[in-house]
N, CA, C and O of each residue as an XYZ file, in Angstrom:
236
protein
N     -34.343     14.425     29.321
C     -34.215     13.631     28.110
C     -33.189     12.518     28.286
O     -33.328     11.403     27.785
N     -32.030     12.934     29.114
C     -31.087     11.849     29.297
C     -31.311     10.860     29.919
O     -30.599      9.875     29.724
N     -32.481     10.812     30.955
C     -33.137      9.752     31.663
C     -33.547      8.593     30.333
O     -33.178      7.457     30.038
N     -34.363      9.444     29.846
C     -35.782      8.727     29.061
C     -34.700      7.791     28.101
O     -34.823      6.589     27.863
N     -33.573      8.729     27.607
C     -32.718      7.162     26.691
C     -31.740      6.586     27.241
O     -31.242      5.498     26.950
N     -31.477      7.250     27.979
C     -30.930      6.205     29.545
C     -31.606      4.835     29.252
O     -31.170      3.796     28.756
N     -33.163      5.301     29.867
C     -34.064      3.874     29.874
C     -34.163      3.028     28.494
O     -34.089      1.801     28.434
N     -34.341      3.903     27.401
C     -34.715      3.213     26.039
C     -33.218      2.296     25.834
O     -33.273      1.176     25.326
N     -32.219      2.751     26.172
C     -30.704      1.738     25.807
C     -31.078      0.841     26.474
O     -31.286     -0.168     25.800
N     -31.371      0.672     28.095
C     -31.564     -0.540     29.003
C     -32.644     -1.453     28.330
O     -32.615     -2.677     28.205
N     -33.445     -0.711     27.991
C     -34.528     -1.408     27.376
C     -34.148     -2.313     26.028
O     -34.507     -3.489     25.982
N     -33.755     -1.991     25.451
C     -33.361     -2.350     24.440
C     -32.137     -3.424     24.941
O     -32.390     -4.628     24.973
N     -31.182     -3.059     25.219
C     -30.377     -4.161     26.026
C     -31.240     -5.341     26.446
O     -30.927     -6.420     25.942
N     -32.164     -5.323     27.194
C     -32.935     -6.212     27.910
C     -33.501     -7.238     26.766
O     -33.401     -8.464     26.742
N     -34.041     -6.479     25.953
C     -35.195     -7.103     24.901
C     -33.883     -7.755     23.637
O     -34.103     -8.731     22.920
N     -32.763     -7.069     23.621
C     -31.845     -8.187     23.089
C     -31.453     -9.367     23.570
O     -31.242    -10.338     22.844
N     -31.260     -9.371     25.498
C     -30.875    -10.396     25.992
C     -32.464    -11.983     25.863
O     -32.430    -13.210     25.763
N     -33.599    -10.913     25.951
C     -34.403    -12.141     25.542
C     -34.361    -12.711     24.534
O     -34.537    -13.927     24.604
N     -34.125    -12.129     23.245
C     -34.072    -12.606     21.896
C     -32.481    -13.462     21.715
O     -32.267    -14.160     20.724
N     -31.826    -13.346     22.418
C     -30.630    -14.229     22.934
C     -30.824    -15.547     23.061
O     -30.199    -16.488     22.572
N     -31.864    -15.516     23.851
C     -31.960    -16.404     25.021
C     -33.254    -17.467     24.389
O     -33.299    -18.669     24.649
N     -33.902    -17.001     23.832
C     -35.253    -17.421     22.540
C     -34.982    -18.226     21.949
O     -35.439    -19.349     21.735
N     -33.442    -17.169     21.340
C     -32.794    -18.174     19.840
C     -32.278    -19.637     20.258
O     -32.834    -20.616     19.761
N     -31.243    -19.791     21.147
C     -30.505    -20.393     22.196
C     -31.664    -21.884     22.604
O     -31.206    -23.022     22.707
N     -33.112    -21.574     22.781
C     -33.849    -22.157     23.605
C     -34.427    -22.898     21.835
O     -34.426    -24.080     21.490
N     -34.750    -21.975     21.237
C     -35.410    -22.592     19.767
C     -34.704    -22.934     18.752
O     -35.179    -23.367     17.702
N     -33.000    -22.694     19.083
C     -32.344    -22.986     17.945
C     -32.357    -22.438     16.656
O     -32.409    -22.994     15.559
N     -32.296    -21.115     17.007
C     -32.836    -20.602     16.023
C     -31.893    -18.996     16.164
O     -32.103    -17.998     16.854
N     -30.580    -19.406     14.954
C     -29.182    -18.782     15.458
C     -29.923    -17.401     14.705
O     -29.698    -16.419     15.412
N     -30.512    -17.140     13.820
C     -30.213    -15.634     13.231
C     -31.280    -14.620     14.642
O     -31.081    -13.442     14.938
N     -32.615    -15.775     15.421
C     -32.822    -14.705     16.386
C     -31.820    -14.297     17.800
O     -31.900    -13.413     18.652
N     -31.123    -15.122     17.617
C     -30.112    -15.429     18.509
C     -28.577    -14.241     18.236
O     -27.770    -13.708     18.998
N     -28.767    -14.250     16.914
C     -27.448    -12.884     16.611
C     -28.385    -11.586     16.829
O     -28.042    -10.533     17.367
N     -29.635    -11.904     16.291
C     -30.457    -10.594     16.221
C     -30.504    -10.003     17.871
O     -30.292     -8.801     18.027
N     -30.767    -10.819     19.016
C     -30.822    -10.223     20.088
C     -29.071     -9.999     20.255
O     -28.901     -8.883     20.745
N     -28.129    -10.491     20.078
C     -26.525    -10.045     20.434
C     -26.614     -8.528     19.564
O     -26.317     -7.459     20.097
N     -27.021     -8.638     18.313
C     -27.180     -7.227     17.891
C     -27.550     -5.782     18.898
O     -27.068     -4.689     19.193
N     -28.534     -6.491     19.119
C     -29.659     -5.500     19.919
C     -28.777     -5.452     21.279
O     -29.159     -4.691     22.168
N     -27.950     -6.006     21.417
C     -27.224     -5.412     22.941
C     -26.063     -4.464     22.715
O     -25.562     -3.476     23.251
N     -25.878     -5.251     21.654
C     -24.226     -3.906     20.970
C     -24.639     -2.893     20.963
O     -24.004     -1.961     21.458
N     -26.290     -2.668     20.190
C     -26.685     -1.178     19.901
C     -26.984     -0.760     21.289
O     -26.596      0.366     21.601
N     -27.591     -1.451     22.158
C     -27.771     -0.609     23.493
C     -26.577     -0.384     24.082
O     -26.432      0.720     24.607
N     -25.745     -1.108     24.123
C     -24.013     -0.254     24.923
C     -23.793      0.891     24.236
O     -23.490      1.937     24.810
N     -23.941      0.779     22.834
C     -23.143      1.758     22.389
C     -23.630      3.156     22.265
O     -22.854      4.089     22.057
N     -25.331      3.354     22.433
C     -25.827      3.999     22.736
C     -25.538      4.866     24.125
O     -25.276      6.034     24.410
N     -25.681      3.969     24.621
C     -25.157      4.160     25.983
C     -24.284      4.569     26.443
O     -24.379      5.161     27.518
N     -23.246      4.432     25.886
C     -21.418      4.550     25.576
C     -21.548      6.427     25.311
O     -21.140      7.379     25.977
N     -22.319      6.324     24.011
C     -22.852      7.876     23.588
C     -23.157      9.071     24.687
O     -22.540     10.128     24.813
N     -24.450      8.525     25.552
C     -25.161      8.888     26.453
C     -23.971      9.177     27.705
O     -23.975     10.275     28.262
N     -23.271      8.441     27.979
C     -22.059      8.620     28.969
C     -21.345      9.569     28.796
O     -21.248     10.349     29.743
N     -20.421      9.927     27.270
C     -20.121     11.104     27.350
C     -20.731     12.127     26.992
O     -20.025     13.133     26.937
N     -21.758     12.245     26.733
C     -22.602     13.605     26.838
C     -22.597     14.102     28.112
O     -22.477     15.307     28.335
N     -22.766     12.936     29.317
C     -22.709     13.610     30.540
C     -21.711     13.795     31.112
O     -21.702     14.109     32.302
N     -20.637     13.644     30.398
C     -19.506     13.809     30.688
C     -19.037     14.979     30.312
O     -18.192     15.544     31.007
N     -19.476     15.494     29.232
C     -19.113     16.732     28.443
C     -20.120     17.967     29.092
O     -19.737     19.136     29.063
N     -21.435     17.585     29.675
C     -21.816     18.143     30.452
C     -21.831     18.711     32.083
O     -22.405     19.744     32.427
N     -21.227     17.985     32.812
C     -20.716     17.928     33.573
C     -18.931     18.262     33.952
O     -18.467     18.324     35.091
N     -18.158     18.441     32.658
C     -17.058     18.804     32.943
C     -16.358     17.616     33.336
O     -15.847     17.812     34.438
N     -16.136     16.546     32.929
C     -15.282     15.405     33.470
C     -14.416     15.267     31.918
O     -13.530     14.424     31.778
């Protein structure tokens, strides 16, 4: 399971950096916060996901 949202954070990371990069290209600032959004939520997910394996692993 830790793989699979492993991948879904990256994913999501990714698909924020396009919507970044969209906004940026079309001028078009709220899709442009909307993908910066979408990267916060994937770190922090991620951030989550880190110490679980941390707490699993004994570190």
């Amino acid at each position: 399971m830790a793989r699979k949202d492993k991948a879904s954070n990256a994913a999501q990371k990714a698909k924020g950096k396009a919507k970044e990069a969209a906004g940026k290209l079309t001028d078009d600032e709220s899709l442009e916060y909307e993908g910066k959004t979408d990267q916060v939520k994937g770190d922090v997910k991620q951030a989550g996901e880190n110490v679980k394996d941390a707490f699993k692993h004994g570190r």
